[in-house]
C-alpha positions as CSV (number, residue, x, y, z in Angstrom):
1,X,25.0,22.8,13.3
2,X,22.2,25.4,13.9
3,X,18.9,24.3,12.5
4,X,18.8,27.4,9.7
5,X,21.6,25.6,8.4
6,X,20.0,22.4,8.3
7,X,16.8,23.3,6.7
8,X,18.9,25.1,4.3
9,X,20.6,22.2,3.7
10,X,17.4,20.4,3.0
11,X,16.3,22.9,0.9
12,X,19.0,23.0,-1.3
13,X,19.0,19.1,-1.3
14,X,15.6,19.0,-2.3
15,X,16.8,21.9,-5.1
16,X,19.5,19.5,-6.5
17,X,16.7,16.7,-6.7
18,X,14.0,18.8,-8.4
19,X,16.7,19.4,-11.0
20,X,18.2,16.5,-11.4
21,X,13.9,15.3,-11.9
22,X,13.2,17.7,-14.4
23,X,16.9,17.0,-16.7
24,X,15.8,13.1,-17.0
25,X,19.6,12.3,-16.4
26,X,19.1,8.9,-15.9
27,X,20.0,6.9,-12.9
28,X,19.6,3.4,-11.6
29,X,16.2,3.5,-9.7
30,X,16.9,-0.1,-8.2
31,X,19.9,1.2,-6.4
32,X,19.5,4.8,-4.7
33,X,16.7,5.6,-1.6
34,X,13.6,4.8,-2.0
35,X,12.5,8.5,-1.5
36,X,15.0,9.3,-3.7
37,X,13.6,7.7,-5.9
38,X,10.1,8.6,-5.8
39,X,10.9,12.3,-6.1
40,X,13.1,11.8,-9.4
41,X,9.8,10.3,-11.1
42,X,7.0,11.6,-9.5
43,X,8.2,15.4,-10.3
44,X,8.1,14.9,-13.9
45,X,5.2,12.0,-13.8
46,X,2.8,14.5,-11.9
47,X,3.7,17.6,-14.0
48,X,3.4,15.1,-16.5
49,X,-0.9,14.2,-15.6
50,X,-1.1,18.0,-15.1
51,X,-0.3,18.5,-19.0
52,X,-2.7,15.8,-20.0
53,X,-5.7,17.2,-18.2
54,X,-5.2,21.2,-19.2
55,X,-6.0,19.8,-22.5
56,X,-9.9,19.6,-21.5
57,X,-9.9,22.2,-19.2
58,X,-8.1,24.8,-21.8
59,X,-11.3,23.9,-24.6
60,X,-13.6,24.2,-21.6
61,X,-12.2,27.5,-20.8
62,X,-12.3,28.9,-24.4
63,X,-15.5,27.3,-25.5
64,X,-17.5,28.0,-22.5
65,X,-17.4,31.9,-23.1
66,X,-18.9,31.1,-26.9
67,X,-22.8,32.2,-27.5
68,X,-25.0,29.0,-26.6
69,X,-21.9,27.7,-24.2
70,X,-23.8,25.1,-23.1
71,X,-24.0,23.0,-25.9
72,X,-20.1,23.9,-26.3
73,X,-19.2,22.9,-22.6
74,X,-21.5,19.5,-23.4
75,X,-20.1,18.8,-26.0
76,X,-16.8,18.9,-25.0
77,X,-17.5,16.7,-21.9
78,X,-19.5,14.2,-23.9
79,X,-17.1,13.7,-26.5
80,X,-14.2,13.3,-23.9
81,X,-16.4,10.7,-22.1
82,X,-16.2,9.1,-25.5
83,X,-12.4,9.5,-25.8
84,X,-11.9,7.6,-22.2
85,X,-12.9,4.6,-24.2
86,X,-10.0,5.6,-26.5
87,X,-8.1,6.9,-23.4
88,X,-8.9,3.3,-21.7
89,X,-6.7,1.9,-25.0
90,X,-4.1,3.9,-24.6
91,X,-3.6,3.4,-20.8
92,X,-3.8,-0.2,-20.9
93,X,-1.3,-0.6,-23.3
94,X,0.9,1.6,-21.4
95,X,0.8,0.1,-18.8
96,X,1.5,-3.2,-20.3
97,X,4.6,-1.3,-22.1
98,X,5.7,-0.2,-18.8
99,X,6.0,-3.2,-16.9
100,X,7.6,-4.9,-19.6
101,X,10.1,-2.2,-20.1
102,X,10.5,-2.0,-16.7
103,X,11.0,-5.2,-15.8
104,X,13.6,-5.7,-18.4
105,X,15.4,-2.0,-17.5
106,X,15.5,-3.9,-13.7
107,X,17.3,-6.5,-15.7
108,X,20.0,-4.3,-16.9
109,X,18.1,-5.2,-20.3
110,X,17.8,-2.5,-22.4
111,X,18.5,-4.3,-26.3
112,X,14.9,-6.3,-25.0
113,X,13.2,-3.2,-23.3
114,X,13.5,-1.4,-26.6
115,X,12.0,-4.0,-28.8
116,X,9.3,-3.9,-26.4
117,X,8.4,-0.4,-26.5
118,X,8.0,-0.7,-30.5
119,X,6.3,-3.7,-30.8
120,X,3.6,-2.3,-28.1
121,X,3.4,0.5,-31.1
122,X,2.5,-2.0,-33.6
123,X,-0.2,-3.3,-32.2
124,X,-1.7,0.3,-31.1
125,X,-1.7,1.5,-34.3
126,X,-3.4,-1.9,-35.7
127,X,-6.3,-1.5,-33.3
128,X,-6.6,1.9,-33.7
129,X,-7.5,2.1,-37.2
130,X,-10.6,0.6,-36.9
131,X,-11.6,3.3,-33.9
132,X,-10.9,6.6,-36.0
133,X,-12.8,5.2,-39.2
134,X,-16.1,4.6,-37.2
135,X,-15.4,8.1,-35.3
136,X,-15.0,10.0,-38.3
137,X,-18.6,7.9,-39.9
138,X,-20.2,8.1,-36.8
139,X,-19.7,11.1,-34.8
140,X,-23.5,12.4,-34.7
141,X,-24.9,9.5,-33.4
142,X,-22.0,8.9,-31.0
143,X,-23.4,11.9,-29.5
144,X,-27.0,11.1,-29.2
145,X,-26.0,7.8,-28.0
146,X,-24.5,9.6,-25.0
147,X,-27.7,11.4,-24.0
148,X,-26.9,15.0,-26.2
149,X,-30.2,16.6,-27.6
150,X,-30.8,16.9,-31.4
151,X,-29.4,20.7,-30.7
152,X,-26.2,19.8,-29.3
153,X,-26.0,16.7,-31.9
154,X,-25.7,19.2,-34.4
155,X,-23.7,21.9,-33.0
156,X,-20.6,19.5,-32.2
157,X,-21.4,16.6,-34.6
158,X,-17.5,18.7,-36.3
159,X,-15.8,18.8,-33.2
160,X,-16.5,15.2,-32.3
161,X,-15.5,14.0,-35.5
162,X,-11.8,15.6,-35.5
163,X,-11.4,14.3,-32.2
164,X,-12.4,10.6,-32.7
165,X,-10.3,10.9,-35.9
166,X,-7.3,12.2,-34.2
167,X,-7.8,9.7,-31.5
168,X,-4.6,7.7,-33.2
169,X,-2.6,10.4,-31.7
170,X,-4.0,10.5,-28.3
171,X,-3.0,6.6,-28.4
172,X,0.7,7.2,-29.2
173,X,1.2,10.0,-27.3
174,X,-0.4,8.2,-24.0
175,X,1.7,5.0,-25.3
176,X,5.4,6.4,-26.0
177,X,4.8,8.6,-22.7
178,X,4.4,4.8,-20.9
179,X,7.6,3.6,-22.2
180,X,9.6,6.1,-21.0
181,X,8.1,6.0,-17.8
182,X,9.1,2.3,-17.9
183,X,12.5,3.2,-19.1
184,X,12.8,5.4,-15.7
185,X,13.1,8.9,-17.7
186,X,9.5,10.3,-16.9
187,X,11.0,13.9,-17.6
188,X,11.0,13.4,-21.7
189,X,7.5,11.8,-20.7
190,X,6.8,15.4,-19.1
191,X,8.2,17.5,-22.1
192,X,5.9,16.0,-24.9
193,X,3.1,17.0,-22.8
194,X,4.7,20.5,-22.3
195,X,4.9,20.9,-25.8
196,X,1.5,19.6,-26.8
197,X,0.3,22.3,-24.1
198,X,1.7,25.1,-25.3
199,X,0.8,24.6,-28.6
200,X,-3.1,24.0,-27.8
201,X,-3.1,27.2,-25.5
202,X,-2.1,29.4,-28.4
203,X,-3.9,27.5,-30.8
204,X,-7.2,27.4,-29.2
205,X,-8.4,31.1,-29.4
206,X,-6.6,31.4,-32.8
207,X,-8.7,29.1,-34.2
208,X,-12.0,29.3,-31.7
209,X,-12.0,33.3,-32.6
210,X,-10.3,33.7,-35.4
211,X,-6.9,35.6,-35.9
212,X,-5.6,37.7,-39.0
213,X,-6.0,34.8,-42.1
214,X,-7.8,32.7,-39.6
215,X,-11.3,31.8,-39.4
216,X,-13.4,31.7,-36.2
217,X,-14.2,27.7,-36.4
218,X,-16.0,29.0,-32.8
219,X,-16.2,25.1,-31.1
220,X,-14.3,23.1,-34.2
221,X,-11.5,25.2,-33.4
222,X,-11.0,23.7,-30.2
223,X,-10.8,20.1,-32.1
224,X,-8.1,21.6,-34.4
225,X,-5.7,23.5,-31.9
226,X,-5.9,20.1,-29.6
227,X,-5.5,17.7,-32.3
228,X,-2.5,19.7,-33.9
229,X,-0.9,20.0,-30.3
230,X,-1.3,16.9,-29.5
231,X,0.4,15.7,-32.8
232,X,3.3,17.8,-31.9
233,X,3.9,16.3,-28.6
234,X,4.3,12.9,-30.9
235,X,6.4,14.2,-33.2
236,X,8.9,15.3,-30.0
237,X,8.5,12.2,-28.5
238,X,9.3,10.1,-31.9
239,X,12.5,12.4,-32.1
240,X,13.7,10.7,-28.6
241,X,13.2,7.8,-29.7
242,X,15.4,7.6,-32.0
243,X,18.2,10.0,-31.4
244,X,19.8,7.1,-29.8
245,X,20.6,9.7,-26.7
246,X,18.8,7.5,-23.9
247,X,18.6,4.3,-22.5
248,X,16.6,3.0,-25.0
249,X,18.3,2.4,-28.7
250,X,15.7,2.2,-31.1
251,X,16.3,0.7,-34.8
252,X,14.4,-0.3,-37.3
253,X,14.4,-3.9,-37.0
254,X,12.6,-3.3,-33.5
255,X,9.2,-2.6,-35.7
256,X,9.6,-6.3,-37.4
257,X,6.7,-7.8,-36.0
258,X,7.6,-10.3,-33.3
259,X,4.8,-12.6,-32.6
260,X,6.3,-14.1,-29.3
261,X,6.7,-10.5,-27.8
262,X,3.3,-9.5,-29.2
263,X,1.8,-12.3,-27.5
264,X,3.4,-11.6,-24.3
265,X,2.7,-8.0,-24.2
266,X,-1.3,-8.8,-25.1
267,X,-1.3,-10.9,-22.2
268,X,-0.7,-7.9,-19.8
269,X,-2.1,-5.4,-21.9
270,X,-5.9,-6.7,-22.6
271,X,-6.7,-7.0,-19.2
272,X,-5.1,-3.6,-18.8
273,X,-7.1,-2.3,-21.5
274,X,-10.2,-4.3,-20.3
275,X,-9.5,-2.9,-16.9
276,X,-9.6,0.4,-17.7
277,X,-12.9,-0.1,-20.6
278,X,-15.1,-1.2,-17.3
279,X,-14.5,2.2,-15.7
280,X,-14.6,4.9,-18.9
281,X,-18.0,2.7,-19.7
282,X,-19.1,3.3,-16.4
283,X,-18.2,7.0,-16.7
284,X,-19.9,7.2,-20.0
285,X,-23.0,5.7,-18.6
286,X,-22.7,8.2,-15.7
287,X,-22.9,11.0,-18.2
288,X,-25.8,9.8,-19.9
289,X,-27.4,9.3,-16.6
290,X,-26.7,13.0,-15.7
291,X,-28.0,14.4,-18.7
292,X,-30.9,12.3,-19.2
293,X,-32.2,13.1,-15.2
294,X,-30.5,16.9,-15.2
295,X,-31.0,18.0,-18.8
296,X,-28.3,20.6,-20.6
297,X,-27.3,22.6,-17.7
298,X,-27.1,19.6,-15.1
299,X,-24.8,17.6,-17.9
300,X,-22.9,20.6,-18.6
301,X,-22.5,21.1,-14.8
302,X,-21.2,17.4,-14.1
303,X,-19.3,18.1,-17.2
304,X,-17.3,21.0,-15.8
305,X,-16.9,19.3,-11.8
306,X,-15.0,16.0,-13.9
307,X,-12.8,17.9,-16.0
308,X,-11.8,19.8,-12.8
309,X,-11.9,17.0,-10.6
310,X,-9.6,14.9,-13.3
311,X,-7.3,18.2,-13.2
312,X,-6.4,17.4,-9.5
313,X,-5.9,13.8,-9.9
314,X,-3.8,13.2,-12.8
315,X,-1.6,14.7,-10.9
316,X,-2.1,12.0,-8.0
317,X,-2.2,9.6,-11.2
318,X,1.1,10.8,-12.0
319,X,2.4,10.6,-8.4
320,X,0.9,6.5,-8.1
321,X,2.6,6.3,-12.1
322,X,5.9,6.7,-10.2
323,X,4.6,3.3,-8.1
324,X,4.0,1.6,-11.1
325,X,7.8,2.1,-12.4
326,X,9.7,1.5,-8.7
327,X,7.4,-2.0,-8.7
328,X,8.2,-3.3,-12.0
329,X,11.8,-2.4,-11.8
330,X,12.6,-3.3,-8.7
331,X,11.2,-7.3,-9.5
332,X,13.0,-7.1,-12.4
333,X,16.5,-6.3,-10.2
334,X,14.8,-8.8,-7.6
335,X,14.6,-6.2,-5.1
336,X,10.9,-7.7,-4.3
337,X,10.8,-5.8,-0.3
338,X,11.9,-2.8,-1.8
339,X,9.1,-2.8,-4.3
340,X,6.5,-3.5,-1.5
341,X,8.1,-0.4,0.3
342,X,8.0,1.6,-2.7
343,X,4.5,1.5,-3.0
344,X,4.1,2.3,1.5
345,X,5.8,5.4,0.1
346,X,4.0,6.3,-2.3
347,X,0.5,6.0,-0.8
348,X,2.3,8.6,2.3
349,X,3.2,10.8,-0.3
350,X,-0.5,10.7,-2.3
351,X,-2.2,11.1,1.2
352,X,-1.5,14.3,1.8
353,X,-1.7,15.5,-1.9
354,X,-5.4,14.5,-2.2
355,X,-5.9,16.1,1.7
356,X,-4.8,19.4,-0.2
357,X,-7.2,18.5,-2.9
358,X,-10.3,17.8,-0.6
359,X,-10.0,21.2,1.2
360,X,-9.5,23.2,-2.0
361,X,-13.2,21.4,-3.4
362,X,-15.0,21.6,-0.2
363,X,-14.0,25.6,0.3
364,X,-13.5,26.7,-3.3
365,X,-15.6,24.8,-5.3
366,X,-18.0,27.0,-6.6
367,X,-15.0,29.6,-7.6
368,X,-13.5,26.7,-9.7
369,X,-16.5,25.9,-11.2
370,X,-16.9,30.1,-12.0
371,X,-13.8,30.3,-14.3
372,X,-15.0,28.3,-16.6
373,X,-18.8,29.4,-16.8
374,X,-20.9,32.2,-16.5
375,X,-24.3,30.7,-16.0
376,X,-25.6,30.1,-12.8
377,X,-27.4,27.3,-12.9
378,X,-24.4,25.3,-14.2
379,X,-21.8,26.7,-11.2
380,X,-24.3,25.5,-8.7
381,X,-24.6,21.9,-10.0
382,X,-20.2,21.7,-10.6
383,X,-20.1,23.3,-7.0
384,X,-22.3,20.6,-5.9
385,X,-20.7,18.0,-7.3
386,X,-17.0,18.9,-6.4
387,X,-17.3,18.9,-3.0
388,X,-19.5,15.3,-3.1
389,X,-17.0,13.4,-5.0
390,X,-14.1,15.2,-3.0
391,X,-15.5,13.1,0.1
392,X,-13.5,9.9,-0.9
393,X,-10.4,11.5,-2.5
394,X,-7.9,10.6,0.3
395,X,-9.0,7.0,0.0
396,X,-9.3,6.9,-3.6
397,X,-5.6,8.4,-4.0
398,X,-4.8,4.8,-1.7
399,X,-6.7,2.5,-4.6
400,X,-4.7,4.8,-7.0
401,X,-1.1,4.0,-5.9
402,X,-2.3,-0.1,-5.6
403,X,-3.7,-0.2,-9.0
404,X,-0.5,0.9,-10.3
405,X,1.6,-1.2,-8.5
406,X,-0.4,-4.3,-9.4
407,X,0.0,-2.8,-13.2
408,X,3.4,-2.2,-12.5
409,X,4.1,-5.7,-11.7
410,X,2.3,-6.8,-14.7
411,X,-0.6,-8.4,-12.7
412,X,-3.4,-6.4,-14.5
413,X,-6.1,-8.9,-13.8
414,X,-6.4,-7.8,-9.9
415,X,-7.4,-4.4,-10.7
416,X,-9.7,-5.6,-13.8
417,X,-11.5,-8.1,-11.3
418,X,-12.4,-5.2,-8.8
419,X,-13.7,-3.3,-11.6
420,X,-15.7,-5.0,-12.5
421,X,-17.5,-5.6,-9.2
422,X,-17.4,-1.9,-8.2
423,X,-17.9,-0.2,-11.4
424,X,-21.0,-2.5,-12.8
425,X,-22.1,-4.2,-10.1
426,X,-22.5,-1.8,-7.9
427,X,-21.7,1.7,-9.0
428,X,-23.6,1.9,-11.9
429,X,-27.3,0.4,-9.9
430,X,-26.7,2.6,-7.1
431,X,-26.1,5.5,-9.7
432,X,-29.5,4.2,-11.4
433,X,-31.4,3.4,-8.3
434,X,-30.5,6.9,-6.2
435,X,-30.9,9.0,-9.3
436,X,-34.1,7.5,-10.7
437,X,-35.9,5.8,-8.2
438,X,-35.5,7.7,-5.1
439,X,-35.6,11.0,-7.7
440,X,-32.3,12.4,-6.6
441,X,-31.0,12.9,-10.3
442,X,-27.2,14.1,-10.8
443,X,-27.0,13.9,-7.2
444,X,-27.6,10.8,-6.5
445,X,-25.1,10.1,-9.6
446,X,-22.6,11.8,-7.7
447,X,-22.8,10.3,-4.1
448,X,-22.1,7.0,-5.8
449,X,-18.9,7.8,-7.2
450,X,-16.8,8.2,-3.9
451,X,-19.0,5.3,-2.9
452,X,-17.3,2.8,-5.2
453,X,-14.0,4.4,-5.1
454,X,-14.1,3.6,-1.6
455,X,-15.3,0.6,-2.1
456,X,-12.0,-0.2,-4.9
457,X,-9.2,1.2,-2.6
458,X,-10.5,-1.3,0.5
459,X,-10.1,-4.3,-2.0
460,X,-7.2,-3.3,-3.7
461,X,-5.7,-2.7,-0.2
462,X,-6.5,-6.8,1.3
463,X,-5.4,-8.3,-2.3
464,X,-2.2,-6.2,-2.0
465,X,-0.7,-7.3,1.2
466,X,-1.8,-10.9,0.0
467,X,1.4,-10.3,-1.7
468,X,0.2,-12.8,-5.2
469,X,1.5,-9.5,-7.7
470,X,5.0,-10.1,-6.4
471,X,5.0,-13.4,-8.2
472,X,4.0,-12.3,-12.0
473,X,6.4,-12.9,-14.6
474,X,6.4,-10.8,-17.3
């Protein structure tokens, strides 16, 4: 066979596979190759975390061309340092619903996996209520809490407030999306996001400019077109749910509270959730730190190099999601060496994804960071930050894929412990200490980030090959 033909061969293997990944037709993930495997959910997962962050990045886009921009683009980037706290929710429950669900799919479950999915819902919903009533009351002061002057209070108070009150949606559509990752059919997972896309693209000038009956709501618009996209993405996700057309067979009696399964799943998920709090506060503290020692245009700057940054790496979130699934399903079949492979695989995979990533900040930073802004000032801090966080992006890709497999397993105390070491006991001082001590401002914010991520991936890597996540039960 001449090697044309073989790499055409591959090519058109690899063709088959990209379908088959983006169809969702579902297969037994315990059974086929493990690279097989990792293709059919990392497609979908990664296209998946590419959805989730064009949501910031399309509001940045449209609101950073308004008149006084950079109390738009700072307000956007505050308030979605905000929403990680919400965001923090959301993952750590599903994450909890994906190990459970995964772990009972691996047991050729799927009566139990369902009931777990919905009574992860329950419990979402009750905790978020309490969330969107002291967004809605407190939006202003949310802001100014976060380091925003009296200006910029004022000028977003509207658009923080639809956002922390739509932040119910955000939870469910994060939530749902983990339970069909769990389930193994990341590619109806991938769709919603699609959807709630497509909707926000067209939306956002609509309602940011103005069209025919229309208003311009100029930076409230952006709120609206996300919010309602967002919602839509739910509503297709709660329509496959219950079509009865997938693995999962949802009924009614599913939603009759279960304390025994609520107790389990708040087990795995509050340490998730808690997991996940220590780093967005972290984050959030970050931002204030930025805009208290770089003002307007060095917060708006750092605001621009995360949302960008975060656009590269839900991706490699996605890819280190597909982990996550492998782990907990494979324990649940009792495949326990082909989990620990799974993961090997994965971090090969995410190693020379975030390699791609680190060349396109270093070299192209300051052309990213151009799209979205036109003032100067602003480029040249993004710029500067991009290519110092992109320093540790191979490494942190590693602490990534870990994290999730731990999660995966249901053992989502490990990555909560080193959290909390790296994220408060040592990111946030040196943050403090290099940016207000030694007068290095935003900069020295952003040399600590890759520190700690460094730092997290080393950690995660010894407790990992210690081999106590294999042993969970979920």
């Amino acid at each position: 066979m001449s090697q044309s033909t073989k790499t055409q061969g591959k090519l058109s293997s690899f063709f088959d596979l990209l379908v088959q990944s983006l169809k969702g037709n579902e297969v037994d993930l315990t059974s086929i190759t493990i690279k097989r495997a990792i293709i059919l959910l990392a497609i979908p997962m990664m296209l998946e975390m590419a959805m989730e962050s064009v949501f910031a990045l399309v509001d940045l886009y449209f609101v950073g061309h308004l008149e006084n921009s950079s109390h738009a683009i700072q307000t956007v980037g505050l308030t979605e340092s905000v929403l990680t706290i919400i965001y923090s929710l959301a993952i750590g429950l599903s994450m909890a619903a994906t190990a459970v669900v995964a772990r009972r799919i691996g047991e050729k479950n799927p009566e139990a996996a369902s009931r777990a999915g919905m009574q992860t819902i329950i419990i979402a919903v009750i905790i978020n209520l309490l969330i969107t009533i002291l967004g809605l009351i407190y939006a202003r002061d949310i802001l100014l809490l976060m380091g925003a002057s009296t200006e910029t209070a004022d000028h977003g108070v509207t658009f923080t407030r639809i956002m922390m009150g739509g932040s119910i949606i955000i939870v469910l559509l994060f939530l749902i999306n983990g339970i069909f990752r769990g389930a193994g059919n990341a590619a109806i997972a991938m769709r919603s996001l699609w959807i709630a896309n497509i909707a926000n693209i067209i939306l956002c000038p609509i309602f940011i400019n103005g069209f025919g009956p229309v208003p311009a709501f100029g930076l409230t618009g952006a709120a609206i077109a996300t919010t309602i996209g967002r919602g839509l993405g739910v509503t297709y996700q709660l329509y496959n749910l219950f079509n009865g057309k997938n693995a999962l067979k949802i009924s009614l009696s599913h939603f009759i509270p279960d304390l025994k399964q609520i107790k389990a799943i708040i087990k795995i998920a509050a340490p998730a959730i808690f997991q996940f709090v220590i780093a967005s506060c972290s984050w959030v503290f970050l931002a204030e730190l930025v805009a208290t020692t770089g003002g307007d245009e060095g917060s708006a700057g750092y605001q621009t190099a995360l949302r960008l940054m975060m656009f590269f790496l839900l991706p490699a979130w996605g890819l280190s999601n597909a982990a996550a699934t492998l782990v907990g399903q494979n324990l649940g079949a009792g495949h326990i060496d082909r989990a620990e492979k799974s993961v090997i695989q994965t971090i090969k995979y995410i190693f020379v994804f975030m390699a791609v990533v680190t060349v396109l900040f270093l070299t192209c930073g300051h052309l990213f960071a151009a799209f979205f802004t036109s003032d100067e000032k602003v480029i040249e801090i993004a710029s500067r930050a991009l290519k110092t966080l992109s320093i540790g992006f191979i490494i942190y890709g590693m602490g990534m894929v870990l994290t999730s497999a731990f999660n995966g397993a249901g053992d989502t105390w490990t990555p909560t412990k080193i959290n909390i070491f790296a994220f408060w006991l040592f990111q946030i001082p040196l943050a403090y200490f290099l940016a207000k001590y030694l007068g290095m401002g935003p900069t020295g914010v952003f040399i600590a980030i890759p520190t700690a991520e460094v730092g997290i991936a080393i950690a995660a890597f010894i407790l990992f090959k210690k081999g106590k996540w294999k042993k969970t039960m979920v």
